[in-house]
C-alpha positions in Angstrom: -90.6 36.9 -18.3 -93.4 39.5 -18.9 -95.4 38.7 -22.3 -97.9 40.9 -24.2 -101.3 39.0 -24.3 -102.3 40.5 -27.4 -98.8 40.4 -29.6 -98.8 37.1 -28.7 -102.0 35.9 -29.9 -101.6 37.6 -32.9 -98.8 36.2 -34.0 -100.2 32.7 -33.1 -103.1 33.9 -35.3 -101.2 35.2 -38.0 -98.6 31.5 -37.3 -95.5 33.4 -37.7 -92.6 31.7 -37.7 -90.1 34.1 -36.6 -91.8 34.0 -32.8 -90.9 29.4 -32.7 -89.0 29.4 -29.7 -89.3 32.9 -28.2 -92.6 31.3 -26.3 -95.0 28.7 -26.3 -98.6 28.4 -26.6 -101.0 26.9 -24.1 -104.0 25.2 -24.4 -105.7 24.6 -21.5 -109.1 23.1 -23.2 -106.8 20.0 -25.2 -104.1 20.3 -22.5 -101.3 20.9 -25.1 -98.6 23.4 -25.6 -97.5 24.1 -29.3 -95.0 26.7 -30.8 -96.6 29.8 -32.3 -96.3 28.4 -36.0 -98.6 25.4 -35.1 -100.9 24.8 -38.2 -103.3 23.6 -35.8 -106.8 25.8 -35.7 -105.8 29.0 -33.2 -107.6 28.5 -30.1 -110.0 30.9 -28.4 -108.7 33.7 -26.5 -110.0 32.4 -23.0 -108.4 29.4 -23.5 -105.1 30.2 -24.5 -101.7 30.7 -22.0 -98.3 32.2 -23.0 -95.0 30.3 -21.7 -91.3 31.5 -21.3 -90.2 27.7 -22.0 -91.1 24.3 -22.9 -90.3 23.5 -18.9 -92.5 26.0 -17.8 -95.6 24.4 -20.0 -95.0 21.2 -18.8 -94.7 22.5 -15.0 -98.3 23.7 -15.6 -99.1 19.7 -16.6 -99.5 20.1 -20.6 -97.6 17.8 -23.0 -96.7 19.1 -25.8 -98.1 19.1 -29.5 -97.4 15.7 -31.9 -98.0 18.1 -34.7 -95.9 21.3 -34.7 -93.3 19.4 -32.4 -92.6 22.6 -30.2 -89.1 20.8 -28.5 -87.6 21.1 -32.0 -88.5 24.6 -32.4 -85.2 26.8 -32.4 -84.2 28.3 -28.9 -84.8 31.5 -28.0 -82.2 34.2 -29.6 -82.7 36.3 -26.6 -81.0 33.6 -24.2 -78.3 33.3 -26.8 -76.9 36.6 -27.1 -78.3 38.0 -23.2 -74.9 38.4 -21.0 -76.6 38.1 -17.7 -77.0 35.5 -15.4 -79.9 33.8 -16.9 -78.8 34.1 -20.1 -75.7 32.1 -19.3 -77.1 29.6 -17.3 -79.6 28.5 -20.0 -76.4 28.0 -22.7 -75.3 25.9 -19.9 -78.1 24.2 -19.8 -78.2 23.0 -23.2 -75.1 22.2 -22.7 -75.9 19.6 -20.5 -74.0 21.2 -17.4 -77.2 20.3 -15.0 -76.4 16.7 -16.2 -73.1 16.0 -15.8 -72.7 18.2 -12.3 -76.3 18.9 -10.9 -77.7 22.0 -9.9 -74.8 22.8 -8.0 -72.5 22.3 -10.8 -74.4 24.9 -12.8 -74.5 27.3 -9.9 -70.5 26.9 -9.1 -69.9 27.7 -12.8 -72.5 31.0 -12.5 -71.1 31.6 -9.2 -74.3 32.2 -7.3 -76.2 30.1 -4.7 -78.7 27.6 -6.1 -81.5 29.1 -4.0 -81.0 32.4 -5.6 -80.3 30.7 -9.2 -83.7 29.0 -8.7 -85.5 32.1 -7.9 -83.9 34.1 -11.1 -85.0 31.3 -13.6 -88.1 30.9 -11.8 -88.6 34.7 -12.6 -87.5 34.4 -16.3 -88.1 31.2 -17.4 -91.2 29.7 -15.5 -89.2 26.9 -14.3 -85.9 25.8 -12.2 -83.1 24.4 -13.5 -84.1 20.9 -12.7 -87.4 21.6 -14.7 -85.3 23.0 -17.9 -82.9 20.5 -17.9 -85.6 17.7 -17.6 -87.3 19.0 -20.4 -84.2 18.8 -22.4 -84.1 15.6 -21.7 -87.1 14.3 -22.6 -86.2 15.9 -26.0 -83.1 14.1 -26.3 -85.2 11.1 -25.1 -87.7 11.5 -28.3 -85.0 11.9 -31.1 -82.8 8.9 -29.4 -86.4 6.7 -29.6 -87.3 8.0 -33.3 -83.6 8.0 -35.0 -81.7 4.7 -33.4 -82.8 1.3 -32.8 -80.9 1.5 -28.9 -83.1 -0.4 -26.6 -84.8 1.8 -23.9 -82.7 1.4 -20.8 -79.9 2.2 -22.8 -81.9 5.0 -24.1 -82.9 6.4 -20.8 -79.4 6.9 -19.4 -78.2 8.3 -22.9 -80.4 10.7 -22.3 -79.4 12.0 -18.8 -82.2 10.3 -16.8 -81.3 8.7 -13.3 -83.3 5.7 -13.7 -85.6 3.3 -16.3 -88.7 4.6 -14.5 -88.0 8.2 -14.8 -87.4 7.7 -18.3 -90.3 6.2 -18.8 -93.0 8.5 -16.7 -91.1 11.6 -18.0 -91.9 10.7 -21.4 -95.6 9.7 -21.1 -96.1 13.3 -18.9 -94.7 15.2 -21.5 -95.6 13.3 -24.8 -98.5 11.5 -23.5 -97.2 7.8 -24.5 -95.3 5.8 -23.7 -91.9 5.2 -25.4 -92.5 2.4 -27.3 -95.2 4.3 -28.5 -92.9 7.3 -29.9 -91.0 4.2 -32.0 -93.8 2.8 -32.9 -95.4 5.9 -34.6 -91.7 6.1 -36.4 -93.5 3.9 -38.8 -91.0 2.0 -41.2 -88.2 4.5 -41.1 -85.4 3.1 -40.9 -82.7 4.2 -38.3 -79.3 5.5 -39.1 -76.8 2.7 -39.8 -73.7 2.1 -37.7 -73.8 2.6 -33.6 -73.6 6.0 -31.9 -75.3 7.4 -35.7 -78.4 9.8 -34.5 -79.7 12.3 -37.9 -81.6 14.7 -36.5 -82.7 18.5 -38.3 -81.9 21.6 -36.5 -84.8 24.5 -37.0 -83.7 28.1 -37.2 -85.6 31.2 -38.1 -85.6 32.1 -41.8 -84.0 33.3 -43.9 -80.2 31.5 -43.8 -77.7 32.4 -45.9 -75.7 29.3 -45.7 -73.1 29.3 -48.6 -72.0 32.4 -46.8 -71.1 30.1 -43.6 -70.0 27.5 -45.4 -67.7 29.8 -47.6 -66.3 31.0 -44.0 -66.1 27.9 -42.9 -64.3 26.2 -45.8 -61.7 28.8 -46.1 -60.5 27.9 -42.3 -61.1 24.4 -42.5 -58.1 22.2 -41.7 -57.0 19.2 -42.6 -58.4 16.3 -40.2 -60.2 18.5 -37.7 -62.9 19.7 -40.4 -63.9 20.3 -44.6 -66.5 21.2 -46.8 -67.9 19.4 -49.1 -70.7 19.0 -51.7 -72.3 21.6 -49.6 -71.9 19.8 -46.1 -69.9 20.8 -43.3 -67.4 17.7 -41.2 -65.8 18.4 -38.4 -64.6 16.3 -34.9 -65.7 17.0 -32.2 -64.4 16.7 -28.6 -67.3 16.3 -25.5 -67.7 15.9 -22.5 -67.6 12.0 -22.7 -65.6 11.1 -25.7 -65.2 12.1 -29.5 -67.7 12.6 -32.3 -68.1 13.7 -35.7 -70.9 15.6 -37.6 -71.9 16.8 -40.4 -74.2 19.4 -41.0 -76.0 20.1 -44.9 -78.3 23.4 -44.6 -81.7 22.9 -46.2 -84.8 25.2 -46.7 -86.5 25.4 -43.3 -83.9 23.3 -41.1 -80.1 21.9 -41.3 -79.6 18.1 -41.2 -76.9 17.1 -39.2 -75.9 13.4 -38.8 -73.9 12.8 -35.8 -71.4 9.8 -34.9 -71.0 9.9 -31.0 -68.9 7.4 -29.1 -71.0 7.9 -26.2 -74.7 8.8 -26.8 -74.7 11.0 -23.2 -73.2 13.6 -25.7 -75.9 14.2 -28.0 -77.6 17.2 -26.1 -74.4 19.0 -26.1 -73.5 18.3 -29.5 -76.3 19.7 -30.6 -76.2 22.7 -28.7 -72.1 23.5 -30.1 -73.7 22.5 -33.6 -76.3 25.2 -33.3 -73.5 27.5 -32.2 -71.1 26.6 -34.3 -73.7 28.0 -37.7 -75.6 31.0 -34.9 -79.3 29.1 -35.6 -81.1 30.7 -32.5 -80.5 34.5 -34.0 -82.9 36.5 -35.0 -82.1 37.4 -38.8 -85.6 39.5 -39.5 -84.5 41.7 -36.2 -80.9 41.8 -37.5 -81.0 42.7 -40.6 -84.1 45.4 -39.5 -81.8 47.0 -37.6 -78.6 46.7 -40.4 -80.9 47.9 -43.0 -81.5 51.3 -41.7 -78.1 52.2 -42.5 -77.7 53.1 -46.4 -74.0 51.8 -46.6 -75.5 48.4 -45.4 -79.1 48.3 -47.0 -77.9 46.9 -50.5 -75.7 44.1 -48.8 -78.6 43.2 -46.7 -81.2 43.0 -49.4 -78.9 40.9 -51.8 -78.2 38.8 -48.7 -80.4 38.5 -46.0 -80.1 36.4 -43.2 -76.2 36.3 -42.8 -74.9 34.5 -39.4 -72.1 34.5 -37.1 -69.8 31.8 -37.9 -68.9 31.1 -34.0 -67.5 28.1 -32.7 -67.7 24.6 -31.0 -65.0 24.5 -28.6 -63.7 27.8 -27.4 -59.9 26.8 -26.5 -59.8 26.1 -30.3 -61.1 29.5 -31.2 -58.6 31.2 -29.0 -55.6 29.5 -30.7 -57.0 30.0 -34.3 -57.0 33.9 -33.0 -53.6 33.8 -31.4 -52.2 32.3 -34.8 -53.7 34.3 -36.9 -52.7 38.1 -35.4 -51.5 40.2 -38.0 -51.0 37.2 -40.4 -53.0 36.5 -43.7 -55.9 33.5 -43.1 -54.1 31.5 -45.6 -50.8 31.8 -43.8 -52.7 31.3 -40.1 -54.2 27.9 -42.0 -50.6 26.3 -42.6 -49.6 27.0 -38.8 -52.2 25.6 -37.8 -52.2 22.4 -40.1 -48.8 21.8 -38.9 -50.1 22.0 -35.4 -52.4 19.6 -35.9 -50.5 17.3 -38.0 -47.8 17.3 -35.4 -50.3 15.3 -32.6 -51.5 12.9 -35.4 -48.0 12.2 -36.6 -47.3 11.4 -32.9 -50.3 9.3 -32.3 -49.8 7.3 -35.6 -46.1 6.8 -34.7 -46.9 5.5 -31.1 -49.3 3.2 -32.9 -47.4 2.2 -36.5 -44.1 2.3 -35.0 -42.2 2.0 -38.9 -44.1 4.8 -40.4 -41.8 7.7 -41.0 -42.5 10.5 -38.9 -43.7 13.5 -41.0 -45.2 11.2 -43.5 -48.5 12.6 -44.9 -51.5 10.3 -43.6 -54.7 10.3 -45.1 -57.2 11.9 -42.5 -60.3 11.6 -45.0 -63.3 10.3 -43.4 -61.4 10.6 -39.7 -62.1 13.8 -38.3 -61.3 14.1 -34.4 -61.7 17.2 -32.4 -58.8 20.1 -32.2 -56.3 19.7 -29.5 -57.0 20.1 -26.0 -55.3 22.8 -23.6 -53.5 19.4 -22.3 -52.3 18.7 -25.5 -51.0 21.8 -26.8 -49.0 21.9 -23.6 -47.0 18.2 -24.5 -46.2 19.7 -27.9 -42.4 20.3 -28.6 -41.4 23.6 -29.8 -40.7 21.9 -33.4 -44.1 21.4 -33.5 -45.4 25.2 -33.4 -43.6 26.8 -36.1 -43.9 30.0 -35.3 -41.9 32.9 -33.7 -41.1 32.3 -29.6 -43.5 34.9 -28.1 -46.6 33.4 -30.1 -45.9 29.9 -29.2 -45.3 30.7 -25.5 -48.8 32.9 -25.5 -49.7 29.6 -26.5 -48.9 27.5 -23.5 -50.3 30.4 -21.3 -53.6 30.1 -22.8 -53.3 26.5 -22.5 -52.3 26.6 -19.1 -55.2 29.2 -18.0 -57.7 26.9 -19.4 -56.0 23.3 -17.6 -56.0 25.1 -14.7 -59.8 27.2 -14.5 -58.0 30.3 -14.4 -59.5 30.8 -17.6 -63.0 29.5 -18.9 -64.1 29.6 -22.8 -67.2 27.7 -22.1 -70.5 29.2 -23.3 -72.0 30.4 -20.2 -68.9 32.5 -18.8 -68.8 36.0 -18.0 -67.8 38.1 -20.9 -66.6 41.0 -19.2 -64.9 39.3 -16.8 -63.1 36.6 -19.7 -62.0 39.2 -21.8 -60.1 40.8 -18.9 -58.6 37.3 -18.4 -57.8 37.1 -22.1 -55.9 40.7 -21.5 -53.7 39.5 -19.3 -52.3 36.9 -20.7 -49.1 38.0 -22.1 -49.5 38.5 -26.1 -52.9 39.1 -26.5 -54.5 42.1 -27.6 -57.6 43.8 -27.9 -58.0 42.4 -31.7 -57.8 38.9 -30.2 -60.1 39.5 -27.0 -62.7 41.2 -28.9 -62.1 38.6 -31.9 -63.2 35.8 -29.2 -66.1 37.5 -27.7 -67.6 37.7 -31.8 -66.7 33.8 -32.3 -66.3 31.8 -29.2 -68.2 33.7 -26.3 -71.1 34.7 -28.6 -71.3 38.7 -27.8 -74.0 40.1 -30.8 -72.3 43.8 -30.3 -68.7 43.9 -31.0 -67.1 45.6 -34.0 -63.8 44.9 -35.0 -62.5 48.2 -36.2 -58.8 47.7 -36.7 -59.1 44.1 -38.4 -57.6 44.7 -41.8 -60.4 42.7 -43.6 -63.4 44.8 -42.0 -61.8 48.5 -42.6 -61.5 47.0 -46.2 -65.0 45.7 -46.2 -65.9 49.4 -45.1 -64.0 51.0 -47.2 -65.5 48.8 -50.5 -68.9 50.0 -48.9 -67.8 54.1 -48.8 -67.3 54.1 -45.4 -64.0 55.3 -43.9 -61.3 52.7 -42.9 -60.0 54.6 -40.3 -60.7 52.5 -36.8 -61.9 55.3 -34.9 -64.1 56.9 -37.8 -65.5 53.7 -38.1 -65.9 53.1 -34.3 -68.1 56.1 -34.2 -70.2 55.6 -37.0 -70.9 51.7 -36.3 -72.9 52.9 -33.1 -76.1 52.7 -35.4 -75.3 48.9 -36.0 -76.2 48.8 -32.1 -76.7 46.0 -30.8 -75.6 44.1 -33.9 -72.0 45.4 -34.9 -70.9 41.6 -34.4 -73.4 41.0 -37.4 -72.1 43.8 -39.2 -68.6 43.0 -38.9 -69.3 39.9 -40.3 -71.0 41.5 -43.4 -68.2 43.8 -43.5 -65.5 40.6 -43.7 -67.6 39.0 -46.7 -67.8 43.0 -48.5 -64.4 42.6 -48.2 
């Protein structure tokens, strides 16, 4: 990645927050690197070099700042929304795809050679893959030594690391101490009871408008699978090595999110579908810039500013909350659903308390677990989906798509290429492919012009409801229609 010297410097001069995460700041006389907010004194030009990533700072040997803590910063908003190949394999990354399969596990998923992935983040990002996924792990490293009491060995392989010693000179390289040393400057803080409990706060760029997300959020929650309340988000969670819980309370500056993992190798991608799920690596000052230009949109923005896209954290469950709710009301999409649900923990509660009546409500309060898998959905009955045939049997095509790769919803796919798949399954639609590419595939440029609630948002706003009126006229919201659809839901 190309960076301008000079707009760089000044907005480590001026310490603007809205650059955190878009690069990072050199030092080479005190051998740091910082983000571009760091209250530290700004250092002199001649001593000062720009980085892509955090990987690419510590490739040129500095560690990186105890004060502004640049591995917290939010990620870069341009690798979350970019399509290409880059773009997708860093989502992987945090992801923790380069952990669980290697480097050829992330260049089988992207579909290129590793040699030629290499050369492409080398380009972009300053670093390999290796390089940015050993930089995620020392991060993960850092908040499993300041938030738990987990001895070190245990930490070391939570974090993705092959061995003790790795662990060990990793840290010290890019923290300059040792681990220990990280715990002890935790001071008397006390960890988070119960085991597998990490709190951690998730940085985003200012300003959030979070009751709007948690509005969304509450008026689709279902029962055992996720709630608001008293202004915190629950929800289960299924990963790659087991189940987990979170919840997630926005505050000024950051969102504090307390997870419950049953196995701690989770926590980097838990984090990452977290900061998905509430869309905290946009870039709301660019956004709403761009949103504001138009007068049918320049009130909603000022009363508002700084409203996300509520995506998602598993994108199987996305696409049957899509399928179920074509061309019903949400309310009515909820029920289905909730009886979909219910029907698997019914089962599982029946297998287990074998004189519990089946249908009997059970209290799910406090028990969140992630929604079904593809696998699942496939061993329900038909009495389980209430719904018309065709729907349920678009069902079990998705589901068997995704059980066998035919179809993948993960967020470093091909956009294009999975919205084609989604079209050929039988009974979806463009509402539905397009619907997915908003929430589940993260695409910052799609409007939604036929969905009843957006041509009434437009139409409360003065703008015509008619799809392909609107369709033409949201080519100003370019490249943010997905952003304006979503402001056109909540106008609605």
């Amino acid at each position: 990645m190309e960076m301008d010297f000079e707009r760089c410097y000044r907005a480590v001069d001026s310490r603007d927050q809205r650059f955190d995460g878009w690069f990072y700041t050199g030092v080479t006389s005190t051998g740091i690197y910082c983000r571009p907010s760091c209250p530290a004194t700004t250092p002199k030009r001649q001593n000062v070099r720009f980085f892509p990533s955090a990987a690419a700072a510590q490739g040129a040997g500095l560690r990186a700042c105890r004060r502004c803590r640049p591995d917290a910063a939010p990620g870069s908003p341009e690798w979350d929304v970019r399509a290409d190949v880059v773009g997708r394999a860093m989502r992987l990354i945090a992801d923790g795809v380069v952990d669980r399969g290697g480097v050829p596990g992330l260049a089988a998923r992207l579909g290129y050679t590793e040699r030629h992935l290499h050369r492409m983040l080398r380009a972009e990002m300053g670093a390999g893959p290796l390089a940015l996924a050993r930089a995620q792990r020392a991060q993960t490293a850092r908040i499993l030594i300041e938030t738990t009491d987990l001895g070190m060995a245990e930490i070391a392989f939570a974090a993705g690391f092959g061995s003790v010693r790795q662990f060990n000179d990793t840290v010290r390289e890019v923290y300059a101490s040792a681990p220990s040393e990280l715990r002890t400057a935790r001071g008397r803080q006390r960890a988070p009871s119960g085991a597998g409990t990490i709190s951690l706060r998730l940085a985003y760029r200012p300003p959030l408008h979070a009751r709007a997300l948690l509005d969304f959020l509450a008026l689709r929650a279902l029962p055992g699978v996720d709630e608001v309340r008293d202004g915190t988000y629950h929800r289960g969670l299924r990963l790659p090595h087991g189940a987990g819980q979170v919840a997630l309370t926005p505050a000024d500056g950051y969102v504090a999110a307390t997870l419950r993992l049953t196995d701690l190798r989770d926590l980097a991608p838990a984090v990452a579908r977290c900061r998905r799920l509430l869309d905290l690596d946009a870039d709301p000052a660019a956004i709403d810039a761009t949103l504001a230009t138009d007068p049918a949109l320049a009130r909603a923005v000022a009363a508002e500013p700084g409203i996300r896209v509520p995506r998602a954290v598993d994108g199987f469950e996305m696409a049957v909350r899509a399928i179920i709710g074509q061309q019903v009301s949400v309310l009515s999409a909820q029920k289905t659903l909730t009886r979909l649900t219910a029907h698997r923990v019914d089962h599982e509660v029946d297998e287990a308390n074998g004189d519990r009546t089946p249908g009997q409500p059970h209290d799910h309060r406090g028990d969140l677990r992630g929604f079904l898998s593809a696998e699942e959905l496939l061993r329900v009955p038909d009495a389980g989906f209430g719904m018309p045939g065709g729907r349920r049997e678009t069902l079990r095509a998705l589901a068997r798509a995704v059980v066998d790769g035919s179809l993948d919803l993960a967020p470093g796919v091909d956009r294009e290429e999975t919205v084609r798949g989604l079209l050929a399954l039988p009974g979806i639609g463009p509402w539905t492919a397009n619907y997915l590419a908003i929430r589940a595939l993260g695409d910052p440029d799609v409007l939604l012009g036929t969905d009843l609630a957006v041509r009434r948002g437009a139409a409360a706003l003065g703008l015509s409801d008619n799809p392909t009126t609107l369709e033409r006229y949201a080519e100003r919201w370019r490249p943010w229609r997905s952003y304006a659809t979503t402001r056109l839901w909540r106008a609605a």
